[in-house]
PQR file with spaces between the fields and no chain letter, atoms N, CA, C, O and H, PARSE charges and radii, in Angstrom:
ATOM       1  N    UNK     1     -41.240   55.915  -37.931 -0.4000 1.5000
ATOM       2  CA   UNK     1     -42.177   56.828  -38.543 -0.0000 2.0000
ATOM       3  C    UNK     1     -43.419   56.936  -37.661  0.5500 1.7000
ATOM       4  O    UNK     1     -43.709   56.086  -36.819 -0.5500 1.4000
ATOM       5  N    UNK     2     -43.956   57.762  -37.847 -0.4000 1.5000
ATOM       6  CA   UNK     2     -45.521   58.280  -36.814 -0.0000 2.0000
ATOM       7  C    UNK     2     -46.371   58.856  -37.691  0.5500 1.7000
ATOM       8  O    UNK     2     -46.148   59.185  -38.856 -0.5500 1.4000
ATOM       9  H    UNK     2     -43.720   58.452  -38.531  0.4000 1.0000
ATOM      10  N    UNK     3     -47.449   58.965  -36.999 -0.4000 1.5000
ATOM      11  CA   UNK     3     -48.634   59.733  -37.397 -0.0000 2.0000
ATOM      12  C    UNK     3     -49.188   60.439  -36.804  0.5500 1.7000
ATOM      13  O    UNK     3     -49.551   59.793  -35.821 -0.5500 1.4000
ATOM      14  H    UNK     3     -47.630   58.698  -36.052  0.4000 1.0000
ATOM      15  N    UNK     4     -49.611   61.623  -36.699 -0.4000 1.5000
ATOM      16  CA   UNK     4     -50.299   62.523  -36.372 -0.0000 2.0000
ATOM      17  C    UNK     4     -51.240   63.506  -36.589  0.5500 1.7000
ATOM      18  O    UNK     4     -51.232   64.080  -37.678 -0.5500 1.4000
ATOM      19  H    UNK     4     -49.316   62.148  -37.498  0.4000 1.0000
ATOM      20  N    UNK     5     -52.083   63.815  -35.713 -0.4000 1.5000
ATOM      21  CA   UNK     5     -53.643   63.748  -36.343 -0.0000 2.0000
ATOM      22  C    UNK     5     -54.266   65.398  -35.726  0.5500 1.7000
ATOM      23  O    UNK     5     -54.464   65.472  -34.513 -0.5500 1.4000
ATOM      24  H    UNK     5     -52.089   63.349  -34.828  0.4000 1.0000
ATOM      25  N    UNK     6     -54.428   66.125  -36.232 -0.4000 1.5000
ATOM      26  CA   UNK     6     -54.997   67.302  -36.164 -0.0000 2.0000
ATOM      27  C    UNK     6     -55.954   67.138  -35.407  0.5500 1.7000
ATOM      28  O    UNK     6     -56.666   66.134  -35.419 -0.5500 1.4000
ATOM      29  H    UNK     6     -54.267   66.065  -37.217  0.4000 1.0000
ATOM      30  N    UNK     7     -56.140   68.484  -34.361 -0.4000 1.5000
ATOM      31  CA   UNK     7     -56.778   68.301  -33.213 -0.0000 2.0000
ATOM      32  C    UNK     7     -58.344   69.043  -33.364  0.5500 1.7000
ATOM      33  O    UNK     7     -59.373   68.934  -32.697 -0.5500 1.4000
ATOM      34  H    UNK     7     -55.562   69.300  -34.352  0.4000 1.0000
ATOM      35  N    UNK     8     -58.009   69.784  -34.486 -0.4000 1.5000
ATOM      36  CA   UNK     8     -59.455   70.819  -34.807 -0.0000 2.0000
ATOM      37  C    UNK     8     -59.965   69.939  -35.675  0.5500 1.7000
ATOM      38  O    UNK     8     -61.070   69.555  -35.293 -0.5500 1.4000
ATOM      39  H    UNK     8     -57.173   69.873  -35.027  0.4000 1.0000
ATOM      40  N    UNK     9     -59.553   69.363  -36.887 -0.4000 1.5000
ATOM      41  CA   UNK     9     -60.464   68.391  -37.812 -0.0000 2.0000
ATOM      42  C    UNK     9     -60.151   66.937  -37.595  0.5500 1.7000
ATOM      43  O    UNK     9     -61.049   66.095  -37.606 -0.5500 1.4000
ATOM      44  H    UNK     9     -58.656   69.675  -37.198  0.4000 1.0000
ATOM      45  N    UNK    10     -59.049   66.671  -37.423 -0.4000 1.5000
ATOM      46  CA   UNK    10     -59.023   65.034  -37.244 -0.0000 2.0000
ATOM      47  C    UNK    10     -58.111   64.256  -38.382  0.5500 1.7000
ATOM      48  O    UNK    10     -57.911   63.052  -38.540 -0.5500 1.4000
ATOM      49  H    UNK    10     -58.320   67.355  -37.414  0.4000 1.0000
ATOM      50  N    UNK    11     -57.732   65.173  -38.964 -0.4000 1.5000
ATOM      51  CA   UNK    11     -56.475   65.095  -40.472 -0.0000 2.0000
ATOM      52  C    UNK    11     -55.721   64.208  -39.726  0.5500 1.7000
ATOM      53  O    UNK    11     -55.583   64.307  -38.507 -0.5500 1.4000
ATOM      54  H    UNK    11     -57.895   66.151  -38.835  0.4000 1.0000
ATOM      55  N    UNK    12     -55.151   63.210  -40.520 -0.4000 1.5000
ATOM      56  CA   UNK    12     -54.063   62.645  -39.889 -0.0000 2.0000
ATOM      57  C    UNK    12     -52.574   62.698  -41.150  0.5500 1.7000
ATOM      58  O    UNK    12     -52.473   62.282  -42.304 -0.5500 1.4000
ATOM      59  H    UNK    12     -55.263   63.129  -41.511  0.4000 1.0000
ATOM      60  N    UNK    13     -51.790   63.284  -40.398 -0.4000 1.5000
ATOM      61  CA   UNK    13     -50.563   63.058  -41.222 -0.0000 2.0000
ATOM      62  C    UNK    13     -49.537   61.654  -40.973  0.5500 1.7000
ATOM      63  O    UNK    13     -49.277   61.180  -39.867 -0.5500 1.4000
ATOM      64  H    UNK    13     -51.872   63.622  -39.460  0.4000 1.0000
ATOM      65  N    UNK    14     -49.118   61.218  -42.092 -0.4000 1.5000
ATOM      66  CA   UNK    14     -48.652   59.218  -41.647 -0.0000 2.0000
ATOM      67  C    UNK    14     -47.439   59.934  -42.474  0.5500 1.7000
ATOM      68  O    UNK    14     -47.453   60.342  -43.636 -0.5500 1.4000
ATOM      69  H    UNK    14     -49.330   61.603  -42.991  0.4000 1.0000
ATOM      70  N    UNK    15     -46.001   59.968  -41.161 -0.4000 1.5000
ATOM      71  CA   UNK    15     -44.802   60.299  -42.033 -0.0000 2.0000
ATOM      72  C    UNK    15     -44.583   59.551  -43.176  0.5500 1.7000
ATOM      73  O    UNK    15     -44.481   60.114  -44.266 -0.5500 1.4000
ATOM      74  H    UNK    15     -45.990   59.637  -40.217  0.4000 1.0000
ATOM      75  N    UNK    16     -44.470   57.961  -43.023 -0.4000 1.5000
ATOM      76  CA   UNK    16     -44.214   57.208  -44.078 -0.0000 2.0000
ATOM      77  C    UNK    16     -45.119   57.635  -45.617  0.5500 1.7000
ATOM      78  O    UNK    16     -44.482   57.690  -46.669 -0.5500 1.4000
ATOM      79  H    UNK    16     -44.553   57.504  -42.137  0.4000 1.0000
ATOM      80  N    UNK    17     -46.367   57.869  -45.602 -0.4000 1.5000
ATOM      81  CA   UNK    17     -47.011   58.005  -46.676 -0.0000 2.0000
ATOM      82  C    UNK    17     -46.549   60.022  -46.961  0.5500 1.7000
ATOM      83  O    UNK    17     -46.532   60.289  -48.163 -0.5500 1.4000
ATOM      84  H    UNK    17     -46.885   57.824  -44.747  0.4000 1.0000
ATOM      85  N    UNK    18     -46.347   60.789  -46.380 -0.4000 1.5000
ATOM      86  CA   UNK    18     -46.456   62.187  -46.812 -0.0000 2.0000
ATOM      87  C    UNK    18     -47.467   62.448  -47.281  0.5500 1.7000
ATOM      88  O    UNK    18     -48.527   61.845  -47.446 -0.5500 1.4000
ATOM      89  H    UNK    18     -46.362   60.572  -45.404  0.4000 1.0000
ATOM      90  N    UNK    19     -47.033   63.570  -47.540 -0.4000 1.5000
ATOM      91  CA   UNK    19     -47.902   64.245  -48.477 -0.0000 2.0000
ATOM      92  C    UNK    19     -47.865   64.787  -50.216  0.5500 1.7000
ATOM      93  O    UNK    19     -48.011   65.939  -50.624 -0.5500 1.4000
ATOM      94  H    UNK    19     -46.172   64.060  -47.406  0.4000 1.0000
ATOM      95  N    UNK    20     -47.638   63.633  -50.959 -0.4000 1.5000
ATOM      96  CA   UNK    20     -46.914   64.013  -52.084 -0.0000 2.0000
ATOM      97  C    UNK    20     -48.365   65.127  -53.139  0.5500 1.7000
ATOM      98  O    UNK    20     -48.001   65.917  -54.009 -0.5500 1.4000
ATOM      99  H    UNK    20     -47.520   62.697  -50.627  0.4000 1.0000
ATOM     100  N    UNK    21     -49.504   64.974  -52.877 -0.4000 1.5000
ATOM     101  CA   UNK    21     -50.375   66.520  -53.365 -0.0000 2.0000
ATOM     102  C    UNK    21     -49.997   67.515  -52.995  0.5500 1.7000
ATOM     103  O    UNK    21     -50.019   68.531  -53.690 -0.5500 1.4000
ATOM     104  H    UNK    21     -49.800   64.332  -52.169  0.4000 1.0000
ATOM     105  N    UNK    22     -49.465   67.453  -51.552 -0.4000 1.5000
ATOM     106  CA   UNK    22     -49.318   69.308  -51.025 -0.0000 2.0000
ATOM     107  C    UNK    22     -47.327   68.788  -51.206  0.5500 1.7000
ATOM     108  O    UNK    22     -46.526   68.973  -50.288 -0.5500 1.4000
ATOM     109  H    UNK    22     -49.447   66.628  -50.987  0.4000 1.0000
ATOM     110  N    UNK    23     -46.973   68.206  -52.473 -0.4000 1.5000
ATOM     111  CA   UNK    23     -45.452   68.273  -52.056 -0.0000 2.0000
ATOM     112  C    UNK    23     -44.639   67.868  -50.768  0.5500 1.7000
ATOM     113  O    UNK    23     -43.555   68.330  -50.412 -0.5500 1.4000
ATOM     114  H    UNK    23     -47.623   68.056  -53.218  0.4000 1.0000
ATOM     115  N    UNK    24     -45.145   67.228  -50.356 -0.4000 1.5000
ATOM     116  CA   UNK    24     -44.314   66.546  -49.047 -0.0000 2.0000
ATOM     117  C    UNK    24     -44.094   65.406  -49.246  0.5500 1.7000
ATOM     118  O    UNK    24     -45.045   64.624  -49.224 -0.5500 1.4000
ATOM     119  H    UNK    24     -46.025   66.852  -50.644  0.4000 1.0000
ATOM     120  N    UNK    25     -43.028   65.022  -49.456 -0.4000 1.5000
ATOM     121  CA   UNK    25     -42.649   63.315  -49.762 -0.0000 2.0000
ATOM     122  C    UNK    25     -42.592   62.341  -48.841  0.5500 1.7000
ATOM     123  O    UNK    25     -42.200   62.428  -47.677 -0.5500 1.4000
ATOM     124  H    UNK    25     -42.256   65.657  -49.474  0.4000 1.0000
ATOM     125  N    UNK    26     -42.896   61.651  -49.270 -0.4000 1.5000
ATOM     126  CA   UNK    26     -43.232   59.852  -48.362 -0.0000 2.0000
ATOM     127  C    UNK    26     -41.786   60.055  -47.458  0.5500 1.7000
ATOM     128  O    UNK    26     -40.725   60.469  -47.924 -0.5500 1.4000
ATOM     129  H    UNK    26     -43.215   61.580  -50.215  0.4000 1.0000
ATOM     130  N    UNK    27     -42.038   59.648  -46.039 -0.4000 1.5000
ATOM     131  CA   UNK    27     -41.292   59.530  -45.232 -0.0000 2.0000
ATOM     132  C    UNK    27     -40.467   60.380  -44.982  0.5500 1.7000
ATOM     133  O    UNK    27     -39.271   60.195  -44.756 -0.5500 1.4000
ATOM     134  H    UNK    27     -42.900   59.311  -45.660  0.4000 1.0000
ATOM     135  N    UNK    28     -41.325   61.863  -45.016 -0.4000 1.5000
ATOM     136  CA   UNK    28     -40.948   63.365  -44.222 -0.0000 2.0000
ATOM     137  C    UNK    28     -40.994   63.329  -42.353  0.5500 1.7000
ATOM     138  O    UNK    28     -41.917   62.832  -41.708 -0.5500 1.4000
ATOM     139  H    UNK    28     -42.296   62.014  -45.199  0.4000 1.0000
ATOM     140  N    UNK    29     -40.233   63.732  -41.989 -0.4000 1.5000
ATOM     141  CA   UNK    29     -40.685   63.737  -40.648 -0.0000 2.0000
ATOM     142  C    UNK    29     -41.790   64.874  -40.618  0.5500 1.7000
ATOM     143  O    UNK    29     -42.074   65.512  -41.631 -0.5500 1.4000
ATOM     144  H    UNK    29     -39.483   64.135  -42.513  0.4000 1.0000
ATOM     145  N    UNK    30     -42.486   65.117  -39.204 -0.4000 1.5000
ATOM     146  CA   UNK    30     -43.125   66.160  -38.539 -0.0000 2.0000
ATOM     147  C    UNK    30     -42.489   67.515  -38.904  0.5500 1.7000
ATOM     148  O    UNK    30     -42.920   68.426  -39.611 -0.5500 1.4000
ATOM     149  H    UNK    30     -42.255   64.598  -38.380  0.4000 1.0000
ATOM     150  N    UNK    31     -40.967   67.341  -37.999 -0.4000 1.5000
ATOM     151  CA   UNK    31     -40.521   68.049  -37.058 -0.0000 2.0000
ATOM     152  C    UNK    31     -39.699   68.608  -38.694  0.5500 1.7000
ATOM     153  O    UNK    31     -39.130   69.682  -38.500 -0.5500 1.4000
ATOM     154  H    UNK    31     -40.616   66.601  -37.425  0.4000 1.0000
ATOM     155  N    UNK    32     -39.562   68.167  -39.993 -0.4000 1.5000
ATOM     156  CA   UNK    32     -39.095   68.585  -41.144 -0.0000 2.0000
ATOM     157  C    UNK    32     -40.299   69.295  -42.214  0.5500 1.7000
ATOM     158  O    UNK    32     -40.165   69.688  -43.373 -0.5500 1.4000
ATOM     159  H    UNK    32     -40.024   67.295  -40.150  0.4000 1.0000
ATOM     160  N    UNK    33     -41.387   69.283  -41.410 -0.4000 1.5000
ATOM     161  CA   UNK    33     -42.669   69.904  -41.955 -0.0000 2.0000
ATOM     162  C    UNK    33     -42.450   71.342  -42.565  0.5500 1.7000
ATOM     163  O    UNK    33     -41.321   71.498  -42.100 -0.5500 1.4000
ATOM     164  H    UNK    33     -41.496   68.964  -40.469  0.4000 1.0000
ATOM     165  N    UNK    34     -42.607   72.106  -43.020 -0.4000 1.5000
ATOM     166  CA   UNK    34     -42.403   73.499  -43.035 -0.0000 2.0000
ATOM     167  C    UNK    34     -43.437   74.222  -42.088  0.5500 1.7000
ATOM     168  O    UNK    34     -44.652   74.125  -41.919 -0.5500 1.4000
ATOM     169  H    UNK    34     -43.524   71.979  -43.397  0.4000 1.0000
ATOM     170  N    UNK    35     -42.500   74.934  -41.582 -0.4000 1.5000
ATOM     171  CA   UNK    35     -43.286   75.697  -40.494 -0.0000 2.0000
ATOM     172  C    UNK    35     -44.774   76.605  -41.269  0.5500 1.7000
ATOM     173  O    UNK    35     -45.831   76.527  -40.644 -0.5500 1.4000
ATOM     174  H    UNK    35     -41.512   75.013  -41.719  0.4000 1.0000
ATOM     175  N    UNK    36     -44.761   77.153  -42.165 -0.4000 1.5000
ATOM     176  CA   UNK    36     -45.733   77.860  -42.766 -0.0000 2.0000
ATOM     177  C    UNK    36     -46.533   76.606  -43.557  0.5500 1.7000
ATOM     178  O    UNK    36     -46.804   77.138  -44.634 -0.5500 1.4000
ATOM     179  H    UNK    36     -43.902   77.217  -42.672  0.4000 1.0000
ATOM     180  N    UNK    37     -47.032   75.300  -43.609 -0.4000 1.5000
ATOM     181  CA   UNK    37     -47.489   74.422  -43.282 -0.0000 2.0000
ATOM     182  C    UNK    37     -48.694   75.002  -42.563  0.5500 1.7000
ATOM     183  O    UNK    37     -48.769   75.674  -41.535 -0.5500 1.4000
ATOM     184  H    UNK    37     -46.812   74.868  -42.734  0.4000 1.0000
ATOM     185  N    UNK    38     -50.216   74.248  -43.951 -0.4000 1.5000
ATOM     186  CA   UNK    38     -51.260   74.183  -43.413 -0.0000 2.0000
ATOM     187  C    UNK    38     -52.310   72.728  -43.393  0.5500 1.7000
ATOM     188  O    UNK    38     -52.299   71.846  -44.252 -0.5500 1.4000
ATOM     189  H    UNK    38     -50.155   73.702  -44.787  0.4000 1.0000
ATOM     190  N    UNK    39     -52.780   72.756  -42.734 -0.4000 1.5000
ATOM     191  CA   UNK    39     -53.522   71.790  -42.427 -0.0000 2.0000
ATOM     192  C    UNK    39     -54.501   71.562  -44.058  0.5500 1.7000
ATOM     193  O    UNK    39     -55.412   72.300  -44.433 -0.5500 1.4000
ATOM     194  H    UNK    39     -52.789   73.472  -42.037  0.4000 1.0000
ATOM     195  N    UNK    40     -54.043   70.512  -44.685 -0.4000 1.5000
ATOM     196  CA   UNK    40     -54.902   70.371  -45.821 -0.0000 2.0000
ATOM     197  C    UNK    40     -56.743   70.507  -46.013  0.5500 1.7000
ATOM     198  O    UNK    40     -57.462   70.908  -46.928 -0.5500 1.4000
ATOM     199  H    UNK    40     -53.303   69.912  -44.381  0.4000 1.0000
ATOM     200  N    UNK    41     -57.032   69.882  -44.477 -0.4000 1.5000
ATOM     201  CA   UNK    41     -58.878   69.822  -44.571 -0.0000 2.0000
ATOM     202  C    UNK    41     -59.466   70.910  -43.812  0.5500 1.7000
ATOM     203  O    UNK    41     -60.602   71.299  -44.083 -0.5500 1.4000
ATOM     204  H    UNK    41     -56.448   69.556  -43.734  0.4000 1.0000
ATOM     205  N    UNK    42     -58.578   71.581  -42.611 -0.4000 1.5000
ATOM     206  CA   UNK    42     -58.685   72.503  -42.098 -0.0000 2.0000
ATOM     207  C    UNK    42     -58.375   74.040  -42.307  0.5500 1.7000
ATOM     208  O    UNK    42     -59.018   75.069  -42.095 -0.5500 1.4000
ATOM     209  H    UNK    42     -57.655   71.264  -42.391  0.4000 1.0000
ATOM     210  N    UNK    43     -57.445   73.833  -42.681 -0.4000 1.5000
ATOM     211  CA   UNK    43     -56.140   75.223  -43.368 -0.0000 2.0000
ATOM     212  C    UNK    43     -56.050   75.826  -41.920  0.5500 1.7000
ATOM     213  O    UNK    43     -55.911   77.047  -41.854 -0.5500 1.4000
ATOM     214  H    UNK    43     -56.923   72.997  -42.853  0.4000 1.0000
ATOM     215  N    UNK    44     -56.127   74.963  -40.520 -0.4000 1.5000
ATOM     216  CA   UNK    44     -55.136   75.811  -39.461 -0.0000 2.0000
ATOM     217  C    UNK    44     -53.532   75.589  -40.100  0.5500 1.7000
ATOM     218  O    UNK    44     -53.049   74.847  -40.955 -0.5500 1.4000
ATOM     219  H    UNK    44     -56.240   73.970  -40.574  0.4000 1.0000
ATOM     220  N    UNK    45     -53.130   76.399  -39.410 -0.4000 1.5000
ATOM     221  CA   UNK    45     -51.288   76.392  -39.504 -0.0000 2.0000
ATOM     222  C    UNK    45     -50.994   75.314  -38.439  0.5500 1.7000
ATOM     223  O    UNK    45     -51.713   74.926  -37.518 -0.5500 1.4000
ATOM     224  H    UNK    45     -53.523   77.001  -38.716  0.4000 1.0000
ATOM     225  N    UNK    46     -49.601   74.883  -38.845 -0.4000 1.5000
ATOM     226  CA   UNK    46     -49.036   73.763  -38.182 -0.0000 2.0000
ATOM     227  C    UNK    46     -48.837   74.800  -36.944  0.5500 1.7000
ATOM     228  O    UNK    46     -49.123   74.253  -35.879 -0.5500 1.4000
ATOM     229  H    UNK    46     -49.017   75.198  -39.593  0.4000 1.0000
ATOM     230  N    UNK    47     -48.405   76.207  -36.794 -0.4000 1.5000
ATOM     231  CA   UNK    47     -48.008   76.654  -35.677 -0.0000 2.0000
ATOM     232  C    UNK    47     -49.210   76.903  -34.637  0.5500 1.7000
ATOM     233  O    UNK    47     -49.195   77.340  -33.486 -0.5500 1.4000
ATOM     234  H    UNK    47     -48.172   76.652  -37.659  0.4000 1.0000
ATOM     235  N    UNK    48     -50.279   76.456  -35.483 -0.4000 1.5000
ATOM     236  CA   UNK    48     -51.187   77.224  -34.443 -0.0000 2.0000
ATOM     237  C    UNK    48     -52.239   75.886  -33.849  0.5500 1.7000
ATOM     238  O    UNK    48     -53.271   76.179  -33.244 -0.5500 1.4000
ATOM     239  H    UNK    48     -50.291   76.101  -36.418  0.4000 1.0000
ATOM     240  N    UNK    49     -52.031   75.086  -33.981 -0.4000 1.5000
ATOM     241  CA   UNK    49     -52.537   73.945  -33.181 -0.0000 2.0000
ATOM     242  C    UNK    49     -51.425   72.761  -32.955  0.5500 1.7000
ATOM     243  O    UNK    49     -50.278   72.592  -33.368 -0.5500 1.4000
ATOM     244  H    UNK    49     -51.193   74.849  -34.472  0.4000 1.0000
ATOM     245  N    UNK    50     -52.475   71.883  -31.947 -0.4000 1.5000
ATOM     246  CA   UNK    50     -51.603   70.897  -31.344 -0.0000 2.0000
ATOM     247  C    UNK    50     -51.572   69.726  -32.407  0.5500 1.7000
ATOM     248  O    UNK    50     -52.378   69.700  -33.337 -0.5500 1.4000
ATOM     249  H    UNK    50     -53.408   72.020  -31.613  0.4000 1.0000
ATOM     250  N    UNK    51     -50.808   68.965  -32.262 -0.4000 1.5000
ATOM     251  CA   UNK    51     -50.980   67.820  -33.098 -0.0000 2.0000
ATOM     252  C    UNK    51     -50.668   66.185  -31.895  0.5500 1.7000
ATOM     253  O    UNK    51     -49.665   66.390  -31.212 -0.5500 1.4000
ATOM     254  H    UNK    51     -50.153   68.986  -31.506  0.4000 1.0000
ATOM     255  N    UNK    52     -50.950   65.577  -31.766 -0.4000 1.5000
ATOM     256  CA   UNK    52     -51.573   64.661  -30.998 -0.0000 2.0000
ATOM     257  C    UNK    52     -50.592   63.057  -31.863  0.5500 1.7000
ATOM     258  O    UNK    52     -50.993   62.410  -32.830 -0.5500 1.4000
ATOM     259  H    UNK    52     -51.765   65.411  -32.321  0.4000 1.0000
ATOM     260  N    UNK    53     -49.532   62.885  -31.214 -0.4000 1.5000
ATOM     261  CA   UNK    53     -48.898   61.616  -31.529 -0.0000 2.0000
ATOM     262  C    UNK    53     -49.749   60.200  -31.292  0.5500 1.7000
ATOM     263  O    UNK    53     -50.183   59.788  -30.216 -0.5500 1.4000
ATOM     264  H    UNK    53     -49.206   63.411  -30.428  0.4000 1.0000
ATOM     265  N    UNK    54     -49.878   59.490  -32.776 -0.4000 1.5000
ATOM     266  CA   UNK    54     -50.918   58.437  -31.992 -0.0000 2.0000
ATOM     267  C    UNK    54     -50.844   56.905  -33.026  0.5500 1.7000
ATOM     268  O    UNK    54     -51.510   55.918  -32.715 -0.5500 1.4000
ATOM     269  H    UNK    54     -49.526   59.824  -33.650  0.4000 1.0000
């Protein structure tokens, strides 16, 4: 599992924990994200920034 952390605000997504408020369940991958997927603190789109493995 990984985490990854939004490059415009600093959000970090932790596969193991998800996102079960925005409906994403504990131990979602990234790459199983939905593409129309927004950044919860930011509201960029997953398509439109980088996300930074860390």
């Amino acid at each position: 599992m990984k985490q990854w952390q939004c490059v415009v605000c600093g959000f970090i997504y932790d596969e193991v924990a998800g996102l079960p408020n925005e409906g994403i369940a504990p131990g979602t991958t990234w790459a199983d994200i939905p593409e129309d997927w927004a950044c919860p603190d930011c509201g960029v789109a997953k398509a439109d920034f980088d996300m930074v493995q860390i």
